[in-house]
C-alpha distance (Angstrom), angle and dihedral (degrees) to the residues before:
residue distance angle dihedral
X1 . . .
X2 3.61 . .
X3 3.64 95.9 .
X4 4.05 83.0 52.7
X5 3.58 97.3 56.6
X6 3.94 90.3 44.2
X7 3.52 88.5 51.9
X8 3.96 111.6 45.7
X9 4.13 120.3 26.4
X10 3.79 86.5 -176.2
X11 3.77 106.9 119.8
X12 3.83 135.1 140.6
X13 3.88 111.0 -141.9
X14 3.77 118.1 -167.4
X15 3.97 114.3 -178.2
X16 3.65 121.1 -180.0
X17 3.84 115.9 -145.5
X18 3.76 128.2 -154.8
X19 3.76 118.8 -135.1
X20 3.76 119.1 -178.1
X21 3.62 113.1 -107.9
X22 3.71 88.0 -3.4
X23 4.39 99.1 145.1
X24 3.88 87.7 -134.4
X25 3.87 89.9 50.7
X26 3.97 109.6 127.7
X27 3.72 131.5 179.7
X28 2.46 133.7 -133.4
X29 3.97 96.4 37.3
X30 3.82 92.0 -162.6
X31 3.87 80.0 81.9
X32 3.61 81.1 90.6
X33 4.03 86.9 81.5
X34 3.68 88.2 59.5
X35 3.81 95.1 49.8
X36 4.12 92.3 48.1
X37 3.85 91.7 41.7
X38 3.73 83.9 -121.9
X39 3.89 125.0 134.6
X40 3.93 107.1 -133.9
X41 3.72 93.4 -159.0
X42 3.95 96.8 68.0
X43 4.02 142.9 32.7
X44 3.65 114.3 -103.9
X45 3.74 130.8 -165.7
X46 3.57 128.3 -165.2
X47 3.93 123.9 -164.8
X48 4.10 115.0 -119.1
X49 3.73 127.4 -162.3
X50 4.02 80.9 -118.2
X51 3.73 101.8 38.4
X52 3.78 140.9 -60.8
X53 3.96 133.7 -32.5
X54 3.42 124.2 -147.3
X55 3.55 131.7 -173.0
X56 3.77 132.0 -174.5
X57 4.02 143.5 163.8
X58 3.93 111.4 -127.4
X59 3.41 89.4 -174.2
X60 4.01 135.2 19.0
X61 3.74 119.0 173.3
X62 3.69 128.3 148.1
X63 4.54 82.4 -109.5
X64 3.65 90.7 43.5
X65 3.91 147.8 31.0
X66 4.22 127.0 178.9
X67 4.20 111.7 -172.5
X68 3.99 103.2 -173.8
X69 4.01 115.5 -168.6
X70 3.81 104.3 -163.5
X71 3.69 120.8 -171.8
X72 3.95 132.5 -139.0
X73 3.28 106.5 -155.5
X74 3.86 113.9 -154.8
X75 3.86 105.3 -155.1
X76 3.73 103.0 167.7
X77 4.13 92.9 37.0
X78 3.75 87.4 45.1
X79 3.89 93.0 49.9
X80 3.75 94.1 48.5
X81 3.56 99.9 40.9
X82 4.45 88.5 56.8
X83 4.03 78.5 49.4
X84 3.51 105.9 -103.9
X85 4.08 133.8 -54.7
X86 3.70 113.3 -21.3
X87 3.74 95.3 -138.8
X88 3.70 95.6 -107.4
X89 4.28 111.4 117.9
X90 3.77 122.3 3.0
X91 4.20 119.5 -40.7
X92 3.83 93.4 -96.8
X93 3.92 94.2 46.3
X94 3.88 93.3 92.9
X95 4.17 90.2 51.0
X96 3.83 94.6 38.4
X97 3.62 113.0 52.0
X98 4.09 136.9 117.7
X99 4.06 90.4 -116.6
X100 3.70 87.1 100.3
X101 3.40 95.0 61.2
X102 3.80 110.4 30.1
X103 4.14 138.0 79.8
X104 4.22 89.3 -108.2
X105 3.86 132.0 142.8
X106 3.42 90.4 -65.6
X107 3.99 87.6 74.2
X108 3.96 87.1 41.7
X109 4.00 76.8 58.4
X110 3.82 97.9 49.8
X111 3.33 99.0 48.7
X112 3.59 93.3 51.0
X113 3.57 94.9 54.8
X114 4.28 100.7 27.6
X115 3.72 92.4 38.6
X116 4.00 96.0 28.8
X117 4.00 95.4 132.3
X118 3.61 101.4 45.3
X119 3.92 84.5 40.8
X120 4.02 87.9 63.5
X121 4.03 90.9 41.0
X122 3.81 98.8 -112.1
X123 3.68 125.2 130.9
X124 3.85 117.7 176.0
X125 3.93 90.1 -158.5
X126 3.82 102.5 32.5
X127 3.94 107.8 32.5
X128 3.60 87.1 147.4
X129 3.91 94.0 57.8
X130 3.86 93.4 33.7
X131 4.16 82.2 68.9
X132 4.38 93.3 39.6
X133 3.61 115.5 99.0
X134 3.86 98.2 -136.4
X135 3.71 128.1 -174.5
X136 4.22 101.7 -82.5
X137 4.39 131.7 -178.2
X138 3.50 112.8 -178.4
X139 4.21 113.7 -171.3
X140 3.64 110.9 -151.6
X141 4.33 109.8 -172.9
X142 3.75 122.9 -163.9
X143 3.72 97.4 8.8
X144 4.20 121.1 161.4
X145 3.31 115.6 -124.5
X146 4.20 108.5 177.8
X147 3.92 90.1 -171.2
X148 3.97 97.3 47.3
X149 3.73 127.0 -136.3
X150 3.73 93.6 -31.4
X151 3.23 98.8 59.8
X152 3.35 92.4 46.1
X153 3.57 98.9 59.9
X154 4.21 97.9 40.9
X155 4.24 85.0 62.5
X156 4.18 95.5 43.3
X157 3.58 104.6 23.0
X158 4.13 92.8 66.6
X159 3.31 90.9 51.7
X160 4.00 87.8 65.9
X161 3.74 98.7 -100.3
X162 4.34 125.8 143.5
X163 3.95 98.9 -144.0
X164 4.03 114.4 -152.4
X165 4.14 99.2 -162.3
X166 3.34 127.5 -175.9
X167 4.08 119.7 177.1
X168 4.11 126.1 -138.1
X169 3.78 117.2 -139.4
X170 3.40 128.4 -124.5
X171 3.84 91.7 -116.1
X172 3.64 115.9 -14.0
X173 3.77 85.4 -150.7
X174 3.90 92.5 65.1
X175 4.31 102.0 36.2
X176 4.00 89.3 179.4
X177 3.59 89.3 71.1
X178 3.59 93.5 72.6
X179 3.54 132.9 -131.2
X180 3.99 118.9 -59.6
X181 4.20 130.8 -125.1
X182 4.28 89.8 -86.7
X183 3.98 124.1 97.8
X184 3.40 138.2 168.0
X185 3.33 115.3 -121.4
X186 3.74 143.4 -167.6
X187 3.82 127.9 -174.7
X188 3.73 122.4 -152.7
X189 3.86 111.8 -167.8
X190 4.03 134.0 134.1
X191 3.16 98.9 -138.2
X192 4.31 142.7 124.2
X193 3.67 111.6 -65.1
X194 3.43 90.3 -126.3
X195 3.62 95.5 52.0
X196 3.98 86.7 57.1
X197 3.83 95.0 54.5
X198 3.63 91.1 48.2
X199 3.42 95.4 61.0
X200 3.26 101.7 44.1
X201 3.91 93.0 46.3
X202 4.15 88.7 53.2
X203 3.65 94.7 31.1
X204 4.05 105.6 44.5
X205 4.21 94.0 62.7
X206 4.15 83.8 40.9
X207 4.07 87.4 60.3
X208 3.68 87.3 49.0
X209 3.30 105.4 42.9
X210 3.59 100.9 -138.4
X211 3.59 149.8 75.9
X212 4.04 129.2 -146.5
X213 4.09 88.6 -151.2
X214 3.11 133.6 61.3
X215 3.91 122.6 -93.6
X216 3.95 121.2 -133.3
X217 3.81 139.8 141.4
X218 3.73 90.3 -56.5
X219 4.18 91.8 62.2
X220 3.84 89.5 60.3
X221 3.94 100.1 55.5
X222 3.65 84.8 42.2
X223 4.17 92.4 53.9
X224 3.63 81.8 45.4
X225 3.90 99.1 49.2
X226 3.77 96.4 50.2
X227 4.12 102.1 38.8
X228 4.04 87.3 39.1
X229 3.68 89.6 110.4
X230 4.39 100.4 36.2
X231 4.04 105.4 14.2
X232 3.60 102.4 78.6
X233 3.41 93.7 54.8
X234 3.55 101.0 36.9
X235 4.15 109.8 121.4
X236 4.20 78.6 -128.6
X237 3.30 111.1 48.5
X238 3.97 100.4 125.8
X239 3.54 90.0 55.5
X240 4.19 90.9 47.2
X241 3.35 89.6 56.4
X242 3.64 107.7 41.9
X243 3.86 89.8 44.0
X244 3.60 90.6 49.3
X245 3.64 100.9 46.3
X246 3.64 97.2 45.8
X247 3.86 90.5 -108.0
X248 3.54 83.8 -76.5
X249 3.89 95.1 168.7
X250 4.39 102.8 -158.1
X251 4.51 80.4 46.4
X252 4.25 91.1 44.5
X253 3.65 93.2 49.0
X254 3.64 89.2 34.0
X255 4.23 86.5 63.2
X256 4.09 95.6 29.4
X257 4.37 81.7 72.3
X258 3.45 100.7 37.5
X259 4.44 86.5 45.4
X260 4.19 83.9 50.6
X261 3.31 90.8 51.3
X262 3.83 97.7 54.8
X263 4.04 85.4 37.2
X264 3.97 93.1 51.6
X265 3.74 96.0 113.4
X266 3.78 111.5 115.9
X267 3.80 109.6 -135.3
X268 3.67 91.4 -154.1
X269 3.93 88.6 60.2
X270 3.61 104.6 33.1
X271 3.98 80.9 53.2
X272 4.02 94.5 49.5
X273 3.98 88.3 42.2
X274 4.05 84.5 46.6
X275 3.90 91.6 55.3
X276 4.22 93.0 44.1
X277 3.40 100.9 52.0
X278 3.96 98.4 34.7
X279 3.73 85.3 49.1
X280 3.97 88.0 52.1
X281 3.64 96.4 58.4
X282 3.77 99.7 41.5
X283 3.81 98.0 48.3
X284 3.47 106.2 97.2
X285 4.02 86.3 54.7
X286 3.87 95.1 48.7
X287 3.99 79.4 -130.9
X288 3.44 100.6 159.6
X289 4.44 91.5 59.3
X290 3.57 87.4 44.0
X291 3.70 92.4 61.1
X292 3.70 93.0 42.5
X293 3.50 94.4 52.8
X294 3.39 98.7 54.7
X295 3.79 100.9 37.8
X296 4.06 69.0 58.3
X297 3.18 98.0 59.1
X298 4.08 101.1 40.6
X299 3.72 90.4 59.3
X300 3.66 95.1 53.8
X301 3.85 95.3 43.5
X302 3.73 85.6 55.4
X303 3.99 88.2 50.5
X304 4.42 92.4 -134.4
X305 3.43 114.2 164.2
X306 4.07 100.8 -171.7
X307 3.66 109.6 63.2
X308 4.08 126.9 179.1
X309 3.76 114.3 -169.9
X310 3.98 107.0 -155.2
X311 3.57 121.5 -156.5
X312 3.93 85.3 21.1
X313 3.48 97.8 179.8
X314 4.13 108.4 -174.7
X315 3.53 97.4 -22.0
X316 3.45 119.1 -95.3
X317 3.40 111.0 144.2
X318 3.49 89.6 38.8
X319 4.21 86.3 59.2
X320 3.89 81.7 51.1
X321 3.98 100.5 54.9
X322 3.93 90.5 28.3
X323 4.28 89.2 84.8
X324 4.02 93.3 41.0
X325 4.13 94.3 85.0
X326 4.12 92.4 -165.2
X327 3.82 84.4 82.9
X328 3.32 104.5 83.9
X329 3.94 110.1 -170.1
X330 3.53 127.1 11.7
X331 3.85 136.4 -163.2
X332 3.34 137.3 -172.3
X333 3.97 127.7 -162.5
X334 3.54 132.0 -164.5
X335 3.52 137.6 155.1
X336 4.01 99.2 -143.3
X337 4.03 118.1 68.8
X338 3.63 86.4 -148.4
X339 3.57 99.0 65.8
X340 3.48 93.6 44.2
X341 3.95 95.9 50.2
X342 3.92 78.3 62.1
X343 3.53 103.8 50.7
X344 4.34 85.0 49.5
X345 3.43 83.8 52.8
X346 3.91 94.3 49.6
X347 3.88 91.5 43.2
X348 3.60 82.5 56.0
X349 4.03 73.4 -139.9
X350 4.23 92.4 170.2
X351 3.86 87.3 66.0
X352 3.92 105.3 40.8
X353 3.58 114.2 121.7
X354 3.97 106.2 -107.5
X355 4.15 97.5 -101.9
X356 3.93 84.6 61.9
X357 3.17 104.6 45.0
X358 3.47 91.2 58.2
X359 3.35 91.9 62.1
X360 3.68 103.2 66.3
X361 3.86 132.4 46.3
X362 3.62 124.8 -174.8
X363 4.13 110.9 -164.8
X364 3.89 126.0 175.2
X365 4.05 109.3 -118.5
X366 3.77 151.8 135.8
X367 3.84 131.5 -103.4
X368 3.93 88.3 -153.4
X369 3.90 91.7 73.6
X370 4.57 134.7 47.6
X371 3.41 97.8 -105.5
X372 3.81 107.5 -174.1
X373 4.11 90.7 -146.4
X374 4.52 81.3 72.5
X375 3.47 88.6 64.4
X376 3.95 130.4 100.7
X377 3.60 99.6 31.2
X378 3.67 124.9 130.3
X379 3.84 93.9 -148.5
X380 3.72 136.8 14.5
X381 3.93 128.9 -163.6
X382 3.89 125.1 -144.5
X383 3.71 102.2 -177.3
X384 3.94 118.1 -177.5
X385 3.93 90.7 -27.4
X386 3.78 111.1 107.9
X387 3.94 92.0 65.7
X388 3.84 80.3 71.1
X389 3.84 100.5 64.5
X390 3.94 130.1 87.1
X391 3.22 112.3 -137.5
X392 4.00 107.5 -88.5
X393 3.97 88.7 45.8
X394 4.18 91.1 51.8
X395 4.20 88.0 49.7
X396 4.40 85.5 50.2
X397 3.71 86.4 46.4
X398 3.96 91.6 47.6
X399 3.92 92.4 53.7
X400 3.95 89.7 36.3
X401 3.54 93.4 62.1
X402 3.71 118.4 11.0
X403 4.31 87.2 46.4
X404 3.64 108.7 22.8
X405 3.36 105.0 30.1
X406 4.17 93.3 29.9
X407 3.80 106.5 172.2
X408 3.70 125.1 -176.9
X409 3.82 89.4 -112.7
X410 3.89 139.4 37.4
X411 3.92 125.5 -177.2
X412 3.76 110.5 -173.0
X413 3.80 131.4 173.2
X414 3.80 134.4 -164.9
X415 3.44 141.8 164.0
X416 3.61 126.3 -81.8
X417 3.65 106.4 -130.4
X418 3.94 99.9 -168.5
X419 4.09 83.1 55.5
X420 3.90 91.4 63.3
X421 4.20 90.0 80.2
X422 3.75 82.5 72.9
X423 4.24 95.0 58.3
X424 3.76 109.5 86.1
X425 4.19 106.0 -111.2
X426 3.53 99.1 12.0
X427 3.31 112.7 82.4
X428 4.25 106.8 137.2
X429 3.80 90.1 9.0
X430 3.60 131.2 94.1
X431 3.72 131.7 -104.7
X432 3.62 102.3 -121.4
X433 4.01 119.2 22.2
X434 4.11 85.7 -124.8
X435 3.27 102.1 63.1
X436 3.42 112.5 106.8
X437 4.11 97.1 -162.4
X438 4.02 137.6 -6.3
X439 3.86 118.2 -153.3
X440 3.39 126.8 -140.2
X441 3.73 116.1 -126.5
X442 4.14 88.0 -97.9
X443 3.47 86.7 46.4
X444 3.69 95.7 49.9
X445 3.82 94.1 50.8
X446 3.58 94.6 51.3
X447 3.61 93.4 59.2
X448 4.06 88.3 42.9
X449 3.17 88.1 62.2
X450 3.47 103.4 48.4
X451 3.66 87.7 49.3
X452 4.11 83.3 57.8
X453 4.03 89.6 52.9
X454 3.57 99.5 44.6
X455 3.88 96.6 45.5
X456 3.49 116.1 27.5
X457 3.84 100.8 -99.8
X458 3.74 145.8 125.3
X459 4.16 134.7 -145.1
X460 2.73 143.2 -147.3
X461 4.55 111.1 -165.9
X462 3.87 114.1 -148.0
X463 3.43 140.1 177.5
X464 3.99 135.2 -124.2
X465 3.15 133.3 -162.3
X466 4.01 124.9 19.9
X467 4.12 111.5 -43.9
X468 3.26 124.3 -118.6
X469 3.76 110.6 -150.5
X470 4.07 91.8 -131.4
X471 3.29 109.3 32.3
X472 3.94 105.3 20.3
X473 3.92 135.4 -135.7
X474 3.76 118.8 -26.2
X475 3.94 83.5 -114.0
X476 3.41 145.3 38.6
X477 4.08 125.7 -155.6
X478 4.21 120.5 -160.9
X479 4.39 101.7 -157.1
X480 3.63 89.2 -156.9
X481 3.98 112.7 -161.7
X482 3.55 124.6 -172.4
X483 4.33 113.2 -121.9
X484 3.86 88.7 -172.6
């Protein structure tokens, strides 16, 4: 085992922390085992087509569990086996190489096949956990990255992951050289564990460029099965898949249909349909006003004079604040151009004298990426949005607004699922067929308050609408202030 370690630095490390009162908290955290299939108690080794896997638990505690998967990499075996160099580089190239040493496709490969049912999010023990995002680090050493840090960080960082990076020089005897194409990585993210594995296995052979296998039919159903859920939407999905297929053109085109396809939804419709059938339900409570009115009210009892609505929609609370001249700028953010053309129309912003209409901007954007045009405002409202994110899009949001952005106040909104007993028909269903969840009030505060932990923040959880004494308002409001 020694030799192993000497010989390949590759590992994955996932390590599940316990925060108190934290809603993904678990005990106790050598559950992990059961989610990776993988006894903590013992060493196991699994045989590769290019060597030997080997993974281990450095630490299992009821606070904290380690799994390592460290390869051993076969070079010569693996050479002789394909029968001999291909012909492609110089005659040595196939025996002396960095794939050895570094986090490539070959760990794409091993997790696939050592990690295979917590890769595809089943867990015959756990099913419950399999399907809870849990607080997750995974420590990637020597892995290529032929696009540096920066690169780096525009494929992980919208998926709603904190990167720790550290660089390797060329030759730490000779510092002028520079520092080579290997980091050290770790990724922060609470998140499924399957989601994690899936991004590393697509991700890792995108950083490097390069695949030790050939790439056919079969690589493009596989790109498609493990980004179905994050790689349409991703702000880097031409370079994913051109990277990952080996800029094969007929297999890149081949995925660019099949990802339109799944990405055929029209934001400009689904957001019309959104505010119909929303606006259908809540009628007979005159919901929508009442959340107006006292997202109103909130900003002007915490005396903010820069507000950014996000997720704008046509306007309305913008028409609201517009008259009330101690806001002094206004923005408004949404994603469809539609919905915006609206809310100019509503502003009636062509005929505002010239000292207004300075003091509002509408811009067309997305809460999944920084976006430097969020910034400088002393408050910023999220009103019935959140409900509309998957889970990998609501973590981007979370660092887009409550650390990048950061203002001193936050008003958001979201539906209160336990209230939905008391809509005729929709009793166990949810308000609007694109959301993708609604909280319960417990549910709501727990991720409040892990908002407050992870970015400096306090809250404040009220109610709109009229309470019912079992199943609560119809809405629920975080006031979000900043302690830092």
């Amino acid at each position: 085992m020694k030799r192993a370690l000497l010989r390949s630095s590759a590992f994955v490390r996932a390590a599940k922390r316990l925060v108190k009162k934290h809603p993904t908290t678990h005990q106790p955290a050598t559950d992990l085992g059961y989610l990776l299939y993988k006894n903590p108690a013992r060493v196991q080794s699994f045989n590769l087509a290019f060597g030997q896997a080997h993974v281990f638990y450095p630490e299992a505690s009821t606070e904290r569990c380690t799994a390592a998967l460290l390869l051993d990499i076969d070079p010569i075996g693996l050479v002789r086996r394909s029968g001999g160099p291909s012909g492609e580089g110089f005659a040595l190239e196939q025996y002396v190489n960095d794939r050895p040493y570094v986090s490539s496709s070959f760990l794409s490969v091993a997790i696939a096949q050592v990690f295979g049912t917590a890769l595809n999010g089943h867990s015959k023990d756990r099913p419950t956990l399999a399907e809870t995002p849990i607080p997750l680090h995974a420590k990637l050493t020597a892995l290529p990255c032929r696009g540096g840090e920066f690169l780096l960080r525009k494929l992980f960082e919208p998926l709603g992951y904190t990167l720790t990076v550290q660089s390797t020089p060329l030759d730490e005897h000779f510092p002028e050289w520079g520092d080579s194409c290997y980091l050290t990585v770790t990724f922060t993210a609470t998140c499924r564990l399957s989601e994690l594995l899936s991004h590393l296995y697509v991700l890792i052979p995108v950083l490097d460029d390069d695949k030790h296998y050939w790439v056919d039919d079969a690589e493009v159903e596989k790109l498609l099965r493990h980004g179905d859920t994050w790689l349409a939407s991703h702000p880097e999905h031409e370079l994913i898949v051109n990277r990952y297929l080996r800029h094969q053109r007929s297999l890149t085109r081949q995925a660019f249909a099949q990802l339109q396809e799944e990405d055929d939804t029209d934001p400009d419709t689904t957001q019309a349909a959104h505010a119909v059938e929303e606006a259908t339900i809540e009628a007979s409570l005159s919901l929508n006003q009442q959340r107006l009115g006292t997202v109103v009210s909130m900003l002007k009892q915490h005396k903010v004079q820069r507000v950014i609505d996000l997720g704008c929609g046509e306007g309305r609370l913008l028409q609201m604040l517009l008259p009330d001249m101690s806001f002094l700028a206004l923005a408004g953010m949404d994603v469809s151009y539609r919905t915006l053309a609206i809310a100019t129309a509503r502003l009636h912003l062509d005929r505002l004298p010239e000292k207004q209409r300075e003091r509002i901007t509408l811009f067309q954007g997305s809460l999944m990426y920084r976006d430097q045009r969020l910034s400088g405002y002393d408050a910023a409202t999220v009103i019935e949005v959140i409900e509309h994110l998957d889970a990998p899009r609501l973590a981007a949001f979370e660092r887009v607004l409550f650390e990048c952005a950061r203002p001193r106040l936050v008003i958001l909104t979201t539906p209160n699922a336990e209230y939905n007993v008391k809509f005729s028909g929709l009793a166990g269903q949810f308000r609007h067929r694109d959301h993708r969840f609604e909280w319960t009030r417990s549910e709501f505060q727990d991720w409040a308050t892990t908002i407050t932990r992870r970015f400096g923040y306090t809250v404040r959880l009220l109610p709109i609408g009229s309470e019912d004494a079992t199943v609560g308002s119809p809405t629920r409001m975080g006031v979000f202030t900043r302690e830092r």
